[in-house]
TORPA-4810 file (N, C-alpha, C, O; in nm, 3 decimals):
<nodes>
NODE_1_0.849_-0.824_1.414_0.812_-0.701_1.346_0.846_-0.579_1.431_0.882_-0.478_1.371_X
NODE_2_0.838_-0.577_1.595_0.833_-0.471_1.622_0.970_-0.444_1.676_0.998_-0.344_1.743_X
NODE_3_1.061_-0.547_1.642_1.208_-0.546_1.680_1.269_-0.442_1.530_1.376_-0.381_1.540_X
NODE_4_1.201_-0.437_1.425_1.251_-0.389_1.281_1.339_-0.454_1.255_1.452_-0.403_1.250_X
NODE_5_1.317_-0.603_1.226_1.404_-0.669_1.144_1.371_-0.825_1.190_1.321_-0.857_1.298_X
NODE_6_1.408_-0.907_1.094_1.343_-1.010_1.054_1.476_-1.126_1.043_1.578_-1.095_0.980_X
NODE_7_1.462_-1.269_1.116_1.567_-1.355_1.105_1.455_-1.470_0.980_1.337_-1.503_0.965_X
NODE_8_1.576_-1.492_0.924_1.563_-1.620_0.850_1.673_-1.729_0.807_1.781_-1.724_0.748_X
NODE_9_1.609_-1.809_0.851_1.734_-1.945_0.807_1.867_-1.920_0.852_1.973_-1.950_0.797_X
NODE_10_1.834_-1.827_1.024_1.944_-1.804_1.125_2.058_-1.673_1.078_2.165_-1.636_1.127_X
NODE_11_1.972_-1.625_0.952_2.033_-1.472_0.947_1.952_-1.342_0.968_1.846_-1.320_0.909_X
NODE_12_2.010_-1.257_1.057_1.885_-1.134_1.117_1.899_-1.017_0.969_1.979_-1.023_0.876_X
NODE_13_1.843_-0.966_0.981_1.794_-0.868_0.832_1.720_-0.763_0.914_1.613_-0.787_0.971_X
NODE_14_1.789_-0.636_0.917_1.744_-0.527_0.905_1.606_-0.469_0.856_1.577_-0.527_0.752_X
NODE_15_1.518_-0.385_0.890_1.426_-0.337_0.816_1.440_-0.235_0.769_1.526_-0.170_0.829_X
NODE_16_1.400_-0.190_0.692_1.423_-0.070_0.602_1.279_0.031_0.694_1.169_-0.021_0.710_X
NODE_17_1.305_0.160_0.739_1.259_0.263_0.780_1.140_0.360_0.685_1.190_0.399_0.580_X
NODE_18_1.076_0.379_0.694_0.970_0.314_0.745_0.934_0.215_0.743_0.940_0.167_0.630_X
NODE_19_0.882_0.129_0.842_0.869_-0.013_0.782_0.716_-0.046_0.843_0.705_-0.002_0.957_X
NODE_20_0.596_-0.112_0.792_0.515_-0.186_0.875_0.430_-0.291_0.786_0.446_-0.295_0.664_X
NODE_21_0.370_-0.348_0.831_0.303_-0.490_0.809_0.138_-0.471_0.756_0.050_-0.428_0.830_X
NODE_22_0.116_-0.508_0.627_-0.031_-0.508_0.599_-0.099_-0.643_0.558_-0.069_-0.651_0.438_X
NODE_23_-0.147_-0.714_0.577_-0.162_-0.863_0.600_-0.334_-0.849_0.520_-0.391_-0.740_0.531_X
NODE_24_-0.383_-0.930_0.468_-0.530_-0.997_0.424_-0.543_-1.126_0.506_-0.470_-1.220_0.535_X
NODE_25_-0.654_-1.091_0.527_-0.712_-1.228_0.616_-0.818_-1.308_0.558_-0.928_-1.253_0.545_X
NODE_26_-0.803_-1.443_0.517_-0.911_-1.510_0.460_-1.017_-1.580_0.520_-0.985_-1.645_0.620_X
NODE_27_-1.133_-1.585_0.488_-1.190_-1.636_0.579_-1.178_-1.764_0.682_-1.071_-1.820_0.658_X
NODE_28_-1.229_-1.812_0.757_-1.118_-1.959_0.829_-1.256_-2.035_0.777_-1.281_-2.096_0.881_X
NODE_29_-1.316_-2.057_0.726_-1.369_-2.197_0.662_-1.285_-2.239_0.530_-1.285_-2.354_0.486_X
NODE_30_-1.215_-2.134_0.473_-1.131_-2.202_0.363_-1.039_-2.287_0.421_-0.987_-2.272_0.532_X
NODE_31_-1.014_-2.403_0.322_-0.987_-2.482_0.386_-0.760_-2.432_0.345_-0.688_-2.373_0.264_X
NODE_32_-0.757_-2.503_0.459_-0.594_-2.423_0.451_-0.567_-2.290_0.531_-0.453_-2.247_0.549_X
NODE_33_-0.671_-2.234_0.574_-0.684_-2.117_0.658_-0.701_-2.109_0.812_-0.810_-2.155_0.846_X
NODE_34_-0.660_-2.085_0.869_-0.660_-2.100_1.045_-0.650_-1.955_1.085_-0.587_-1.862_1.036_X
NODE_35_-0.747_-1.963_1.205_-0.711_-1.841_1.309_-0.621_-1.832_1.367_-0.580_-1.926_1.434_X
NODE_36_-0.546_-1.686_1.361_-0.416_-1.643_1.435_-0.453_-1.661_1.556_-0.570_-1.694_1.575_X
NODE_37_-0.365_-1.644_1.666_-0.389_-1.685_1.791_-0.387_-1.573_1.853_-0.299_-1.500_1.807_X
NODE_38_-0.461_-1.517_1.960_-0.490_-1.393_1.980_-0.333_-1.306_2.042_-0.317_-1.184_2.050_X
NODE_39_-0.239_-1.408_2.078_-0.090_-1.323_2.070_-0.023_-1.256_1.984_0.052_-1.160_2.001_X
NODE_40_-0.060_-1.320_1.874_0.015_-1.293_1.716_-0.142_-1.191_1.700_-0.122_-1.106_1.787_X
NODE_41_-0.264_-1.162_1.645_-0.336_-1.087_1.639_-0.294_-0.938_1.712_-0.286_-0.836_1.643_X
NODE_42_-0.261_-0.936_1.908_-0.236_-0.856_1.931_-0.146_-0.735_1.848_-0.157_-0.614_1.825_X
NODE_43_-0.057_-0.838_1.820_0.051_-0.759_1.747_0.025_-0.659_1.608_0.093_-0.571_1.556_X
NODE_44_-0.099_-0.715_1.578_-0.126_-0.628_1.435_-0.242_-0.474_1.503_-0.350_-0.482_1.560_X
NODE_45_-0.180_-0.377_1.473_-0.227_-0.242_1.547_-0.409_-0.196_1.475_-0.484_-0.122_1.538_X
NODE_46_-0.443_-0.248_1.358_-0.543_-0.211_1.382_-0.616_-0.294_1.229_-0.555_-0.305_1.123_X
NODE_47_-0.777_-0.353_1.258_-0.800_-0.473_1.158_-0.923_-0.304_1.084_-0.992_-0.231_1.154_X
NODE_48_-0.907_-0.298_0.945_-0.986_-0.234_0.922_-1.042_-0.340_0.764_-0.977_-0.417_0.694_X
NODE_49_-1.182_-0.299_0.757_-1.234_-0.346_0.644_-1.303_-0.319_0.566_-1.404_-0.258_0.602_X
NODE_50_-1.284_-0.349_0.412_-1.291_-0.237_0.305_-1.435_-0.305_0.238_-1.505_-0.217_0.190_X
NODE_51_-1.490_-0.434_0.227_-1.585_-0.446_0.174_-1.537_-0.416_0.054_-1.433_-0.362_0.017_X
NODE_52_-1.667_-0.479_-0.024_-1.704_-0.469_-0.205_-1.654_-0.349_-0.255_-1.686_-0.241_-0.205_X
NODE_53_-1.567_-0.360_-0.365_-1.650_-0.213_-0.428_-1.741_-0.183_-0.468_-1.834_-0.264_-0.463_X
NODE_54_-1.770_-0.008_-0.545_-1.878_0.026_-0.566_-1.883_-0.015_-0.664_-1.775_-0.041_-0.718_X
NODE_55_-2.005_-0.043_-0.738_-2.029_-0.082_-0.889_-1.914_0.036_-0.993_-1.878_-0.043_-1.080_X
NODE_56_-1.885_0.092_-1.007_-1.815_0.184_-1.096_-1.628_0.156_-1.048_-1.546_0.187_-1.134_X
NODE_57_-1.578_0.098_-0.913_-1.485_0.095_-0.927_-1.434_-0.061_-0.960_-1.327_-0.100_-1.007_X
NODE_58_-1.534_-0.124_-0.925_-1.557_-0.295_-1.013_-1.516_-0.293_-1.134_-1.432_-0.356_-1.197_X
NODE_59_-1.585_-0.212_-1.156_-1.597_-0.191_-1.332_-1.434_-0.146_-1.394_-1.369_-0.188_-1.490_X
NODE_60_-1.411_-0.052_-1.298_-1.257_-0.001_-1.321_-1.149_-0.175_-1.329_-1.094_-0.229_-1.426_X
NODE_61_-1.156_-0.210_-1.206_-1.136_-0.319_-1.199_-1.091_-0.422_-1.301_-0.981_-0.457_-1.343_X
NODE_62_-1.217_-0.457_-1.328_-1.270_-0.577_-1.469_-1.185_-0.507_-1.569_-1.102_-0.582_-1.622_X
NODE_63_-1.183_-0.422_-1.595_-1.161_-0.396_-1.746_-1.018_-0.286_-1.758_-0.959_-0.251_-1.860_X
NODE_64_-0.998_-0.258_-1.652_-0.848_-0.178_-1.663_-0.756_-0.280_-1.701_-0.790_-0.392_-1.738_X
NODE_65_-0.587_-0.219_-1.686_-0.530_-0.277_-1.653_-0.476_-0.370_-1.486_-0.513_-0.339_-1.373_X
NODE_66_-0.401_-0.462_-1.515_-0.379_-0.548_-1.410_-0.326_-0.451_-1.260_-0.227_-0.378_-1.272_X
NODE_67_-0.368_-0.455_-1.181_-0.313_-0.360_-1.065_-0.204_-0.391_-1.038_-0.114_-0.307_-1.031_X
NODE_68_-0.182_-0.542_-1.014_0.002_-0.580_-1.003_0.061_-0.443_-1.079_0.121_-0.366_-1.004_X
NODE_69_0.048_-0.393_-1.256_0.151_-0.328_-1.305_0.131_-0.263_-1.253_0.228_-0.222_-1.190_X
NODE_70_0.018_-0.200_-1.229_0.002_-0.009_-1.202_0.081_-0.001_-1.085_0.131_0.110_-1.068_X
NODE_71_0.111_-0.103_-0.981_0.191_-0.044_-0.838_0.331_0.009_-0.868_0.372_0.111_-0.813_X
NODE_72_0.404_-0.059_-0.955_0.500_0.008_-1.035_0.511_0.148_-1.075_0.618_0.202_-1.045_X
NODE_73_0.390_0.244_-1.159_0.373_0.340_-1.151_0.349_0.437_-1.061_0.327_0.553_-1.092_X
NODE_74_0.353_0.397_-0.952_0.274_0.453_-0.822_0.385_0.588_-0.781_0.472_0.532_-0.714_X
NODE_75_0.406_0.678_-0.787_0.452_0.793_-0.693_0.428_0.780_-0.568_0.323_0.727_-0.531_X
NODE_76_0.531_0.833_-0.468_0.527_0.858_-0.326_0.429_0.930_-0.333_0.402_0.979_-0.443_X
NODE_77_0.335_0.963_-0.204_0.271_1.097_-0.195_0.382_1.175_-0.089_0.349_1.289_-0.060_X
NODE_78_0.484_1.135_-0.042_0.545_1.213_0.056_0.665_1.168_0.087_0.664_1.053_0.129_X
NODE_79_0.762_1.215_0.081_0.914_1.136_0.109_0.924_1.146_0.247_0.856_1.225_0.313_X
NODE_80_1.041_1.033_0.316_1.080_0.961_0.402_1.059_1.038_0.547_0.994_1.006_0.647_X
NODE_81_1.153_1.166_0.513_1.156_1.232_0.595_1.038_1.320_0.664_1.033_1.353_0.782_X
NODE_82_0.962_1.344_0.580_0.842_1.406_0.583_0.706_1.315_0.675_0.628_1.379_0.746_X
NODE_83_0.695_1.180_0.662_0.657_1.058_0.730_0.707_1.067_0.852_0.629_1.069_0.947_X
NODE_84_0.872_1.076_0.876_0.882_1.070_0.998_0.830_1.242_1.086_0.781_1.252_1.198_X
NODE_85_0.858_1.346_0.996_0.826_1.411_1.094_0.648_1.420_1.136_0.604_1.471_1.239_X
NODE_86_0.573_1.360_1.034_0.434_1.348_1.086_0.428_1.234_1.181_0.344_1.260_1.267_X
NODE_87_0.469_1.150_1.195_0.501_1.048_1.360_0.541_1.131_1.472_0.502_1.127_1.589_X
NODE_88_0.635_1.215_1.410_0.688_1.287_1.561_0.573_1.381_1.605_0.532_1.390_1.720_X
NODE_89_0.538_1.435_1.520_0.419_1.536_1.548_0.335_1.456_1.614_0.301_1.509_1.720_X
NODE_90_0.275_1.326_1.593_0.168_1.216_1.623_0.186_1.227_1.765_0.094_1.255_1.841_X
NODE_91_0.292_1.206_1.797_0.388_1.119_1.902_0.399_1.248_2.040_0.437_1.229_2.155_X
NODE_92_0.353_1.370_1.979_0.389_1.552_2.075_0.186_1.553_2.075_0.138_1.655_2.123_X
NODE_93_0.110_1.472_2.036_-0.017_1.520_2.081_-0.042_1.500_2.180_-0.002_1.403_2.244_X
NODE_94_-0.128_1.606_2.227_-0.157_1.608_2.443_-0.256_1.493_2.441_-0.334_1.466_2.350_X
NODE_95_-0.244_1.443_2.531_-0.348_1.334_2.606_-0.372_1.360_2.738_-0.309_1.293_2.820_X
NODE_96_-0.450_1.443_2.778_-0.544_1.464_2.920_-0.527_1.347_2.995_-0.538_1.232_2.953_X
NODE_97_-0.499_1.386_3.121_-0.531_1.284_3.219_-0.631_1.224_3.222_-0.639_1.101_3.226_X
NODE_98_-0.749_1.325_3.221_-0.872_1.225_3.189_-0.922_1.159_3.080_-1.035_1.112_3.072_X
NODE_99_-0.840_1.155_2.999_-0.856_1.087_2.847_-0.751_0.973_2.878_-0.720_0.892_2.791_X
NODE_100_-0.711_0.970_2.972_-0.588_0.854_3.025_-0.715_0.748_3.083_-0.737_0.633_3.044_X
NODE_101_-0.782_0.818_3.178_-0.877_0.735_3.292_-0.974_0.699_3.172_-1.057_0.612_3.199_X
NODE_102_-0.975_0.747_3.054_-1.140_0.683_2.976_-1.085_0.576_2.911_-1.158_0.495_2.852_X
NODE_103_-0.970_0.567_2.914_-0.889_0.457_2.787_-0.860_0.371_2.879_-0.876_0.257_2.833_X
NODE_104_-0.813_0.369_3.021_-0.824_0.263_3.124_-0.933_0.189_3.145_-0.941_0.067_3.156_X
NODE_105_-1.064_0.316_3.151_-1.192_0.253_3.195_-1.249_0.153_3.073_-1.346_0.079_3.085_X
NODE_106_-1.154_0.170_2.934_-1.225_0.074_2.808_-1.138_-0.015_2.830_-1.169_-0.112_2.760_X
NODE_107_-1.054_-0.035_2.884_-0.959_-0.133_2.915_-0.995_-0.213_3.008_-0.991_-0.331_2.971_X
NODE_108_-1.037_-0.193_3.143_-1.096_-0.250_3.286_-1.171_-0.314_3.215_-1.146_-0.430_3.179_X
NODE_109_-1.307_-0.228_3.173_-1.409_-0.257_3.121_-1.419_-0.425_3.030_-1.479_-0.521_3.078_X
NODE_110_-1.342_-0.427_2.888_-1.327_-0.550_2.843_-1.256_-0.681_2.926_-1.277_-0.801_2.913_X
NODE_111_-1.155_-0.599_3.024_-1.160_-0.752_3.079_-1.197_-0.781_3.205_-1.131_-0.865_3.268_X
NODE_112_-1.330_-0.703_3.278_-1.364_-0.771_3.364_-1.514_-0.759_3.331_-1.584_-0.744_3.431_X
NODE_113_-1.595_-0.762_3.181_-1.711_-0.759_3.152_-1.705_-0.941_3.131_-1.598_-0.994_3.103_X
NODE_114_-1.830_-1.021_3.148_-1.793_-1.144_3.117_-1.836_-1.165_2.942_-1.857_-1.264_2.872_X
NODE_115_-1.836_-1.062_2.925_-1.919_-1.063_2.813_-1.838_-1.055_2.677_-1.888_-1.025_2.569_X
NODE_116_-1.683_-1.092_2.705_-1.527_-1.076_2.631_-1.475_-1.231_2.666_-1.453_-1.282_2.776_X
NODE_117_-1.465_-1.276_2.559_-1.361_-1.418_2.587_-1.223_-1.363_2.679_-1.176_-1.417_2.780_X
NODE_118_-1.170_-1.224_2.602_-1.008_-1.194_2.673_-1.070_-1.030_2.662_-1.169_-0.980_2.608_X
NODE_119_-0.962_-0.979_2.739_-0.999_-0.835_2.712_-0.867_-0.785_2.650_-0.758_-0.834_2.620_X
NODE_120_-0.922_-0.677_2.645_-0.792_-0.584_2.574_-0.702_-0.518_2.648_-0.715_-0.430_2.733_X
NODE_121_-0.585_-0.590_2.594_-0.410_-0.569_2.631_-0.384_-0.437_2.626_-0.430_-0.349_2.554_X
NODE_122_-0.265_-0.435_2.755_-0.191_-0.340_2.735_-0.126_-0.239_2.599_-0.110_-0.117_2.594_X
NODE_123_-0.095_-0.355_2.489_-0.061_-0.344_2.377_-0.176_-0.238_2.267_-0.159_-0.158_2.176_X
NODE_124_-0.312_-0.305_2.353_-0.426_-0.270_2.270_-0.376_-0.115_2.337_-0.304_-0.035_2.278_X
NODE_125_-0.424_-0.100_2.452_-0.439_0.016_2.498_-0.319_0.179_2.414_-0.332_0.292_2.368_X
NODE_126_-0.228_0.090_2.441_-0.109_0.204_2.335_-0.106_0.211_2.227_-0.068_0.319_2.183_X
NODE_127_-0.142_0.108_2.131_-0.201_0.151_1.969_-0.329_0.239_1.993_-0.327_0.332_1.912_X
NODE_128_-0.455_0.247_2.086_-0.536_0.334_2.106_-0.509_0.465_2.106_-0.558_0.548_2.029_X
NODE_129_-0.414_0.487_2.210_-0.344_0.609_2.238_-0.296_0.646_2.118_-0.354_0.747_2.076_X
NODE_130_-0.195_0.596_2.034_-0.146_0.560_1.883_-0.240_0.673_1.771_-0.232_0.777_1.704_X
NODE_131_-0.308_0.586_1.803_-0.421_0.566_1.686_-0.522_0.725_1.735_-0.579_0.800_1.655_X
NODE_132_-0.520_0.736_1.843_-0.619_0.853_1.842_-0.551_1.024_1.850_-0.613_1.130_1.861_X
NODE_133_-0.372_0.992_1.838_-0.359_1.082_1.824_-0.265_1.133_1.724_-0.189_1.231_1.721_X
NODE_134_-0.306_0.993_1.606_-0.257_1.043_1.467_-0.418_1.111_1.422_-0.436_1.220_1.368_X
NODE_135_-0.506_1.026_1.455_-0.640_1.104_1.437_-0.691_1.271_1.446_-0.741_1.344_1.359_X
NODE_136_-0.651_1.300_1.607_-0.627_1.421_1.640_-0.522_1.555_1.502_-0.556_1.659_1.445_X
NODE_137_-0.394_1.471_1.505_-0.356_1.505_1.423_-0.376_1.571_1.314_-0.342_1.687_1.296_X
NODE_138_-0.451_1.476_1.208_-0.537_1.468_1.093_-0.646_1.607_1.074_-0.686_1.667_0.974_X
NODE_139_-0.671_1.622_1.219_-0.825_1.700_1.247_-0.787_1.818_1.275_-0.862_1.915_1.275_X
NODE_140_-0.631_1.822_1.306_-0.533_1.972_1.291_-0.558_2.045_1.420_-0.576_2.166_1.432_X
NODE_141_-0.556_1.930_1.537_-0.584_1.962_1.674_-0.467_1.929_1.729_-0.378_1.873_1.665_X
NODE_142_-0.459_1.963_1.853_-0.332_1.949_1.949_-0.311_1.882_2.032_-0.197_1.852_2.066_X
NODE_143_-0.449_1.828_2.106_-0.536_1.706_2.183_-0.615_1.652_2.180_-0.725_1.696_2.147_X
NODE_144_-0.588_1.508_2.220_-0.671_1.410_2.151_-0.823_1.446_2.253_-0.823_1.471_2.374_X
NODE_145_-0.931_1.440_2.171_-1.062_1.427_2.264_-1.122_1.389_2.228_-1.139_1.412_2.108_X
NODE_146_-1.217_1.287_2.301_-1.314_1.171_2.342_-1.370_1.080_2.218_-1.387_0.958_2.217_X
NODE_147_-1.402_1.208_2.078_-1.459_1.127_1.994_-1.303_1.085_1.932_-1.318_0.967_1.900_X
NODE_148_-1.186_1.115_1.905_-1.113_1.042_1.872_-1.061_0.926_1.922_-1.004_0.851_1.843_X
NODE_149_-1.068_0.900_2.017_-1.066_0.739_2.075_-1.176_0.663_2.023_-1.163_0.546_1.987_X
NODE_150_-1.299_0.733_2.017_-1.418_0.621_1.987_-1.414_0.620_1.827_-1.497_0.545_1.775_X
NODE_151_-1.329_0.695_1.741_-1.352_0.677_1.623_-1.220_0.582_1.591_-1.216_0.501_1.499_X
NODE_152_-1.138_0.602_1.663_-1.046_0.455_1.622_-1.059_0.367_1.722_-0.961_0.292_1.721_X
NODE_153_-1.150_0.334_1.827_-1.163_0.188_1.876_-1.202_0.073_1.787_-1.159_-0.043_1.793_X
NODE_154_-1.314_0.138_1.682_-1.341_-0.047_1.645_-1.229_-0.081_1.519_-1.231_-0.201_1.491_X
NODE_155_-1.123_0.006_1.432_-1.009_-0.052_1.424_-0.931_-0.125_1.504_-0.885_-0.235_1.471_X
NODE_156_-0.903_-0.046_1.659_-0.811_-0.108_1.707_-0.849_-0.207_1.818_-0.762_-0.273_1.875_X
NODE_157_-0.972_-0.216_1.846_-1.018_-0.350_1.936_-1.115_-0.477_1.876_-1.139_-0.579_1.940_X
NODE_158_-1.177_-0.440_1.708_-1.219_-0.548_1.666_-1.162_-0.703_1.633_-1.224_-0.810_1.630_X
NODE_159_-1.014_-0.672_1.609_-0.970_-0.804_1.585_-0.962_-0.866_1.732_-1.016_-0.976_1.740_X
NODE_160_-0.901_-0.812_1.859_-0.910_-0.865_1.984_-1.022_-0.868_2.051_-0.998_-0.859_2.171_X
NODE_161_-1.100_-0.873_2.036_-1.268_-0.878_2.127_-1.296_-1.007_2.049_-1.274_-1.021_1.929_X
NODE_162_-1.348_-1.099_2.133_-1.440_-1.239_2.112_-1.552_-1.206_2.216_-1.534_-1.179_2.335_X
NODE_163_-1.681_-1.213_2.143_-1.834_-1.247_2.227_-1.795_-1.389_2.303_-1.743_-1.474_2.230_X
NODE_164_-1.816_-1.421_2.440_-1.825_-1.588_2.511_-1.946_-1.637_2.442_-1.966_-1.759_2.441_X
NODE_165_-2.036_-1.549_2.379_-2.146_-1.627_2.349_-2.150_-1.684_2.237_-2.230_-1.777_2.238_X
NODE_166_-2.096_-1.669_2.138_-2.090_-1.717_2.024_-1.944_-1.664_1.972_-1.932_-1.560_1.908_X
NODE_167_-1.843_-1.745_2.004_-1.666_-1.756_1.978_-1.661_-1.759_1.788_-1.600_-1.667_1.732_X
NODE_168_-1.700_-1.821_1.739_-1.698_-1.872_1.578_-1.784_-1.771_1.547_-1.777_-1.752_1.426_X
NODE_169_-1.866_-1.692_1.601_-1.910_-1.610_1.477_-1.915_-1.456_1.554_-2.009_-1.376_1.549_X
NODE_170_-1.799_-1.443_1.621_-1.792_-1.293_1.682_-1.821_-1.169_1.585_-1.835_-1.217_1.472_X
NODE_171_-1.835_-1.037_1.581_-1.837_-0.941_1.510_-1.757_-0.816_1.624_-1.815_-0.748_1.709_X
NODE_172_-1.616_-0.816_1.594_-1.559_-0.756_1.685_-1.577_-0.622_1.669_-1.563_-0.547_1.766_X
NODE_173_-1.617_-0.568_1.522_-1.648_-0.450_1.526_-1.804_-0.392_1.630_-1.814_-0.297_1.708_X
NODE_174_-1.904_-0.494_1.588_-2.023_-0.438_1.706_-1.958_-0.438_1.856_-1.985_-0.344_1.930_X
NODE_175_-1.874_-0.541_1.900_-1.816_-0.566_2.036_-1.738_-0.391_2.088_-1.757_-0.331_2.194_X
NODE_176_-1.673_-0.357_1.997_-1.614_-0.258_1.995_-1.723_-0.107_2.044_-1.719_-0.037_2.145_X
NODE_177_-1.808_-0.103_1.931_-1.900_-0.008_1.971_-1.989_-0.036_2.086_-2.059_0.053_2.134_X
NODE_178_-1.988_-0.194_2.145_-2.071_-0.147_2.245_-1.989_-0.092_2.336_-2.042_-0.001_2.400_X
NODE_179_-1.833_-0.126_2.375_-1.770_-0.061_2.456_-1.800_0.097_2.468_-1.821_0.162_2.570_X
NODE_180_-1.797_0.146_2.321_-1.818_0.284_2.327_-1.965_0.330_2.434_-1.954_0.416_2.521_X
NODE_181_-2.051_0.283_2.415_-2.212_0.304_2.415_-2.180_0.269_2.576_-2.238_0.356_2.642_X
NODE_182_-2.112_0.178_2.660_-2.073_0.093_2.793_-2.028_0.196_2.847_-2.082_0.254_2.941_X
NODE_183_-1.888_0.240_2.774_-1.803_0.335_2.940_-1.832_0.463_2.851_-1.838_0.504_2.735_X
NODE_184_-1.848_0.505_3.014_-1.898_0.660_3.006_-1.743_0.729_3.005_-1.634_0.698_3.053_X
NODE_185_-1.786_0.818_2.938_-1.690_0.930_2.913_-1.667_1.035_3.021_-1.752_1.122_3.043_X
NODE_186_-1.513_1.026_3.113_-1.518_1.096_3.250_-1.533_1.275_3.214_-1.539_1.356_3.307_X
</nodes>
């Protein structure tokens, strides 16, 4: 995926620009279902989760039409070019030195707490960076600060955090916030 382009049956294939990966995860007691292995996990930049709907969009649901068609109807909200230049913009937000040392210290932190099966990768650490300063972005700021890292950590460290204490029934999102609540903000 992060090469942009894809081999099959020993022919490589191009990706088409913009390109990225949105995956559903089923639960692993179904049977036929297995846990990714936390290498292949790394690779996915951030696990977010949507829960039930509300009673009224259920309802939309049940009784509309099939969503398969409606994606067909769907309009861009923004053409190609316009995407990329909001990346580039993403990509020109300031990151403080000391917003460098707080994203290290959540980094140290998970992997030398014993309280993490693995800690969080290098990989993790630069979707953080990523992630907090498309956030910044969003908020129509110029640098990323403090609460934007803690508002995209438990996207981007819940799927990689395992409790040692209980592996099968982790909740990587609480794991996540305790990091927040753990390292102090320099």
């Amino acid at each position: 995926m992060e090469e942009h382009q894809v081999t099959s049956e020993g022919e490589t294939r191009p990706l088409p620009e913009p390109f990225f990966v949105i995956a559903t995860q089923n639960p692993t007691n179904q049977i036929g279902t297995f846990p990714l292995p936390e290498s292949q996990l790394d690779r996915f930049m951030m696990r977010i989760q949507l829960g039930y709907p509300n009673a009224q969009a259920e309802r939309g649901l049940l009784s509309g039409v099939d969503r398969r068609d409606l994606v067909a109807q769907l309009k861009p909200r923004m053409e190609t070019a316009e995407l990329f230049a909001l990346q580039q913009q993403a990509r020109q937000i300031f990151v403080s030195p000391a917003l460098l040392d707080y994203v290290q210290a959540i980094l140290r932190h998970s992997r030398e707490s014993a309280r993490f099966v693995h800690g969080l990768s290098p990989r993790a650490g630069l979707a953080l960076l990523a992630a907090a300063r498309a956030w910044a972005l969003l908020a129509g700021r110029g640098a990323v600060i403090p609460e934007d890292i803690q508002a995209v950590l438990p996207g981007i460290a819940s799927h990689r955090l395992q409790s040692v204490q209980d592996i099968n029934a982790s909740d990587g999102e609480k794991l996540a916030r305790e990091l927040i609540e753990t390292v102090a903000i320099p």
